[in-house]
C-alpha atoms as an extended CHARMM CRD file, in Angstrom:
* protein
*
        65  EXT
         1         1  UNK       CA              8.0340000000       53.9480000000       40.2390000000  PROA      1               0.0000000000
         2         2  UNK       CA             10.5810000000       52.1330000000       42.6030000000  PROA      2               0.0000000000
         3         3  UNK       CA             13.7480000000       53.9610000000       43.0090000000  PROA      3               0.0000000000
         4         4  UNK       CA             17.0430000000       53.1140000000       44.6940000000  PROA      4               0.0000000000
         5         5  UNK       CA             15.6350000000       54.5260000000       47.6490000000  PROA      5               0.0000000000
         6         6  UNK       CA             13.0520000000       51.9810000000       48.3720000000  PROA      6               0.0000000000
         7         7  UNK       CA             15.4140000000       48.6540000000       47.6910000000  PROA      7               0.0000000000
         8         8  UNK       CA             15.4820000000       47.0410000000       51.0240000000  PROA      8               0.0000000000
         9         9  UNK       CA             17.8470000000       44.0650000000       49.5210000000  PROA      9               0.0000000000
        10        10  UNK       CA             20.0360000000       46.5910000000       48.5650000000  PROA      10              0.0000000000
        11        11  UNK       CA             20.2110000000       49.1590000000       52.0450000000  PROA      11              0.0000000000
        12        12  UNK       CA             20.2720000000       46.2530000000       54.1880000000  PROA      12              0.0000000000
        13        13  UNK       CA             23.3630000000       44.6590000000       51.4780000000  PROA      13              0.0000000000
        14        14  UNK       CA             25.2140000000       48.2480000000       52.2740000000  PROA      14              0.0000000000
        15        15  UNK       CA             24.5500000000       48.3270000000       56.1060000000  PROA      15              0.0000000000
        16        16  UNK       CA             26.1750000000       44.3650000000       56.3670000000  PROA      16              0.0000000000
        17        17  UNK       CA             28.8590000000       45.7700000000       54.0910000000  PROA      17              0.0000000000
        18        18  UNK       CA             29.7000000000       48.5740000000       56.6170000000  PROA      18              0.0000000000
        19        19  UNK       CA             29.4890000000       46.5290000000       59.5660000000  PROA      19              0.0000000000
        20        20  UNK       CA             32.0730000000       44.1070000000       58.4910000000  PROA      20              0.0000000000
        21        21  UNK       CA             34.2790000000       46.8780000000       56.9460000000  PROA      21              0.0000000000
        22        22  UNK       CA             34.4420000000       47.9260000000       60.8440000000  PROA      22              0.0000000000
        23        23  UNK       CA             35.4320000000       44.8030000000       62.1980000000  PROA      23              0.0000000000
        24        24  UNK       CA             38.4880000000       45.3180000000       59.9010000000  PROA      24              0.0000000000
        25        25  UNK       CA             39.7810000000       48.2720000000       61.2290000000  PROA      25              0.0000000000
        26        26  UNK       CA             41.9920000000       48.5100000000       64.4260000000  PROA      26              0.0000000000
        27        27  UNK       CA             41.1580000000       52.3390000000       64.7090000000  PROA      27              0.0000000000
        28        28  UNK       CA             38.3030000000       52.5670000000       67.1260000000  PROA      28              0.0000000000
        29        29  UNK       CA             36.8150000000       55.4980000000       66.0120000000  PROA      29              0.0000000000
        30        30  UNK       CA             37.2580000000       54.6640000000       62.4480000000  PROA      30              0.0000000000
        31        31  UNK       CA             35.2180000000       51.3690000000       63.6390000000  PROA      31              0.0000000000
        32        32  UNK       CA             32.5920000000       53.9230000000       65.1190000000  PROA      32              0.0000000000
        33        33  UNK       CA             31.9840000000       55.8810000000       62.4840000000  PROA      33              0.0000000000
        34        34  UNK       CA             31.6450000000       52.9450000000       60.2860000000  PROA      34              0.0000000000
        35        35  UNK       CA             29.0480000000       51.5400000000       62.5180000000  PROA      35              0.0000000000
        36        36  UNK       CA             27.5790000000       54.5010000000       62.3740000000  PROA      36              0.0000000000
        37        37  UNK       CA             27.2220000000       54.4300000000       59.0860000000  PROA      37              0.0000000000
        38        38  UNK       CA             25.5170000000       50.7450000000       59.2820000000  PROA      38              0.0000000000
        39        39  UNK       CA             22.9780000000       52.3680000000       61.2630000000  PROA      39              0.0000000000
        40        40  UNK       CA             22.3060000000       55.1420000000       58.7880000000  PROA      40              0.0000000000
        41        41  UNK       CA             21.8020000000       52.5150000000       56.0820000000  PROA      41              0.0000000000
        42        42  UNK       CA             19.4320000000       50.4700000000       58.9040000000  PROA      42              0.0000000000
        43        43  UNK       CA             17.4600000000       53.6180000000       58.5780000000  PROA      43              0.0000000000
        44        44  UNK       CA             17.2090000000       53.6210000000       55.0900000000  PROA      44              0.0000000000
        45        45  UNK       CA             16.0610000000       50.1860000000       55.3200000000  PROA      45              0.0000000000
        46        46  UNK       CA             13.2640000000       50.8050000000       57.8020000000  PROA      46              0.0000000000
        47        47  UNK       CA             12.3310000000       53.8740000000       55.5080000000  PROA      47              0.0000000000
        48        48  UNK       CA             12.4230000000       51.6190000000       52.4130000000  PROA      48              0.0000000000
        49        49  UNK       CA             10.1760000000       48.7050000000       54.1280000000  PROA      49              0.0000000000
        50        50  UNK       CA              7.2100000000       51.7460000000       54.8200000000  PROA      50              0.0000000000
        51        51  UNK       CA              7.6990000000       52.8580000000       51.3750000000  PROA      51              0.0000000000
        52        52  UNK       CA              7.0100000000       49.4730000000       50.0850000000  PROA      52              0.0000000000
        53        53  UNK       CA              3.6180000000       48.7350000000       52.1800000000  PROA      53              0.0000000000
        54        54  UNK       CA              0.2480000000       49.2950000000       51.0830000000  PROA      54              0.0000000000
        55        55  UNK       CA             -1.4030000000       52.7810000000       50.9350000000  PROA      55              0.0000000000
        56        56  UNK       CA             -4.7610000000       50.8130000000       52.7410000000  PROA      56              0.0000000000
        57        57  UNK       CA             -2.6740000000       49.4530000000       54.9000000000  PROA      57              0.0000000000
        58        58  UNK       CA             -0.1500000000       52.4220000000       56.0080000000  PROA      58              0.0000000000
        59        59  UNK       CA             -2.7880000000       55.2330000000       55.4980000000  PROA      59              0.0000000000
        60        60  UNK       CA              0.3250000000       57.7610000000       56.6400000000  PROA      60              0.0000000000
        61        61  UNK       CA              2.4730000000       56.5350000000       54.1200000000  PROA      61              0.0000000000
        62        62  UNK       CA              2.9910000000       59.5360000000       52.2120000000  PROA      62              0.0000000000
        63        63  UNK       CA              4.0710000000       61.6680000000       55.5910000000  PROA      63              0.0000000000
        64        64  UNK       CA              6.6900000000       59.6860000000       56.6000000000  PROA      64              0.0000000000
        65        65  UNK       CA             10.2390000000       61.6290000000       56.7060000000  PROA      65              0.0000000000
């Protein structure tokens, strides 16, 4: 059953989000963390795109993370 987890549209929405949200700010380590946080939700993306593929074709699939 898809879950939240494995929505790409909606990790890589959230990680676009953040990114702009730090061009906003004049603090730069407010703007780092943000971007940090763009990357976390990059992750998620990646994580959400294995999820998605084929058990024949990503045999390890069920060991990822």
């Amino acid at each position: 059953m898809p879950t939240l987890l494995h929505n790409v549209t909606h990790w890589r929405n959230r990680a676009e989000e953040a990114r702009a949200d730090a061009g906003q700010f004049t603090d730069r380590e407010a703007e780092r963390i943000m971007r940090t946080i763009a990357e976390g939700y990059d992750k998620l993306v990646q994580h959400a795109e294995h999820r998605a593929e084929p058990p024949e074709l990503n045999p390890t699939r069920y060991w990822y993370w």
